[in-house]
C-alpha positions, -999 to 999 in steps of 0.1 A, spaced: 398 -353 593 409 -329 566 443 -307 567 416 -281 576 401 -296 608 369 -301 586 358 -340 588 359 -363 557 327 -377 551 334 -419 542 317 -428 511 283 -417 507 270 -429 542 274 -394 556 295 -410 585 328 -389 591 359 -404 603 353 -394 636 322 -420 638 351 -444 642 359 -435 672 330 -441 696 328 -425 733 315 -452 762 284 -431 763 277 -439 726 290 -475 730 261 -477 759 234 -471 736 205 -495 731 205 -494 693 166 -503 693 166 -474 718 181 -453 702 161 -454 667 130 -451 689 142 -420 704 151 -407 671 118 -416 654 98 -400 685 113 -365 677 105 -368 642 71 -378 652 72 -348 682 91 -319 673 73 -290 650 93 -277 624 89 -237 622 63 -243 597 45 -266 622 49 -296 604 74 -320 614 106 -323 599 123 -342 570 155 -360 576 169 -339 551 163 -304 571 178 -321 597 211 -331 583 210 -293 570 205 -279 604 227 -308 621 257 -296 595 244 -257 601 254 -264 636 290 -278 633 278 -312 628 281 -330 595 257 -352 594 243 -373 561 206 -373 551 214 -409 539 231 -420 576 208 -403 594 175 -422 577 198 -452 587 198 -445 622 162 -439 622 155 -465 606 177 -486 629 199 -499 600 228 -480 612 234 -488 651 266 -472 668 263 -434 660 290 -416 675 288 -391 706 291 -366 680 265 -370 656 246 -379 686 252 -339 697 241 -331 659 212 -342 660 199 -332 692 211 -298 683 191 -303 649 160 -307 671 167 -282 697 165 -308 728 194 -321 751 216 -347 740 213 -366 775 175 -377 757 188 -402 738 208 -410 771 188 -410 801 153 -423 809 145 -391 830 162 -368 804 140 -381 775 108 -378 800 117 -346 808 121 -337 768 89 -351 763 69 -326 784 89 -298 771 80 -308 735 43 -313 742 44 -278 762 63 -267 727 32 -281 708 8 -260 730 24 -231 722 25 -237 689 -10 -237 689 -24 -203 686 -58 -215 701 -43 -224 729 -21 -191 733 -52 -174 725 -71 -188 756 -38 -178 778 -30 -145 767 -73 -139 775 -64 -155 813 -37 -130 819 -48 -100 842 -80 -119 857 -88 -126 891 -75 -160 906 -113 -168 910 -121 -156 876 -92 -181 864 -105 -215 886 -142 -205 869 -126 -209 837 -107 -241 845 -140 -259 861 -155 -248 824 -129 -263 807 -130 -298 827 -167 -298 820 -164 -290 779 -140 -317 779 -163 -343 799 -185 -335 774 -164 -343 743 -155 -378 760 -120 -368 776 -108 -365 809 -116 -337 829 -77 -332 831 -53 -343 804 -28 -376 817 0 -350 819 -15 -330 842 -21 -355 860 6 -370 860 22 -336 869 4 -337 900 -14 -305 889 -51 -321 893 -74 -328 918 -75 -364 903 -51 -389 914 -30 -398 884 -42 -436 875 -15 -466 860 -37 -460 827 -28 -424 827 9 -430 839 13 -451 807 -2 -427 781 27 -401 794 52 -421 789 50 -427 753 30 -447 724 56 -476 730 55 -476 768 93 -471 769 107 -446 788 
C-alpha cells in the first residue's frame, strides 16, 4: 500500500500488494475452477452493448469499482496461468460482472448466477421482451393458449417443447430428464 491507502501495483502483473496476502476462502479455490468460472462469465455475461466483454473493460470497471485490477493479471487468471487470486480481486471482478462473489465460491451460488445470467440474456433480447410486454393484461386462458402455441412452434423447429431450464425449474408439465439436468448445468458439466 501507498502512504495514501491506494495499492501499489507489483511490476506489470497488475497484482497489488494485497494479493500477498490471501483469505482461507481464496486459499480454497480450485484454480482449474476458478478459471472456468471466470471464462464462463466472459462467455455469459452481455456487455451493455450486448456483446460480451473484453478483459480490458473489465479491469476498467473492476478498478471503477475500488478494485485495481490489471488487464494483463486478469487474462492470467482466465487463462489459468495465474492461480491464487486474492479475496479481493476476487470481489473486483465479480463486481466488474455484476454477479456475487460467492460464484466463484459455491456450487449453488454459481447455479444460481447461471439462471440469473440466462434470465439477463432474455431480457436482453428485445424479441423476447416484445412477446412479454404483448402477454401483459391478457386473460390467464388467453396466456396458457399462447404457451401451448409456443411448445408447438418449437416442436416444430426440432426443440423441446420446454427449454432444459424450465424444466429443470420445475415449471413444465415434463419431468426434467438426466439429459436435460446436464445441459443446465453448464457446457463442462461442472457445477
Amino acid at each position: 500500500m501507498t502512504a495514501g491507502g491506494a495499492e501499489k501495483p507489483m511490476g506489470d502483473t497488475g497484482r497489488t500488494d494485497s494479493d500477498r496476502s490471501r483469505t482461507k476462502e481464496s486459499d480454497a479455490l480450485d484454480p482449474g475452477l476458478f478459471a472456468r468460472r471466470l471464462e464462463e462469465l466472459f462467455r455469459t455475461v452481455p456487455g451493455p452493448n450486448g456483446r460480451a466483454y473484453s478483459a480490458k473493460a473489465i479491469a476498467a470497471r473492476s478498478t471503477e469499482r475500488g478494485f485495481r485490477l490489471g488487464e494483463s493479471y486478469l487474462s492470467q487468471l482466465r487463462s489459468g496461468k495465474a492461480k491464487s487470486p486474492s479475496f479481493r480481486t476476487v470481489e473486483g471482478i465479480a463486481a466488474a460482472f455484476g454477479v456475487d462473489v460467492h460464484y466463484f465460491l459455491e456450487d449453488r451460488a454459481a447455479q444460481r448466477t447461471r439462471d440469473e445470467i440466462d434470465l439477463m440474456r432474455l431480457q436482453a433480447d428485445t424479441n423476447v421482451q416484445l412477446a412479454a410486454f404483448r402477454l401483459a393484461g391478457l386473460s390467464s386462458d388467453s396466456v396458457t393458449v399462447v404457451n401451448e402455441l409456443i411448445k408447438v412452434l418449437r416442436e416444430q423447429q426440432g426443440l423441446p417443447k420446454d427449454p432444459p431450464d424450465v424444466i429443470a425449474a420445475g415449471l413444465s408439465d415434463e419431468k426434467p430428464s438426466a439429459d436435460s439436468r446436464l445441459r443446465v448445468v453448464g457446457d463442462s458439466g461442472e457445477d
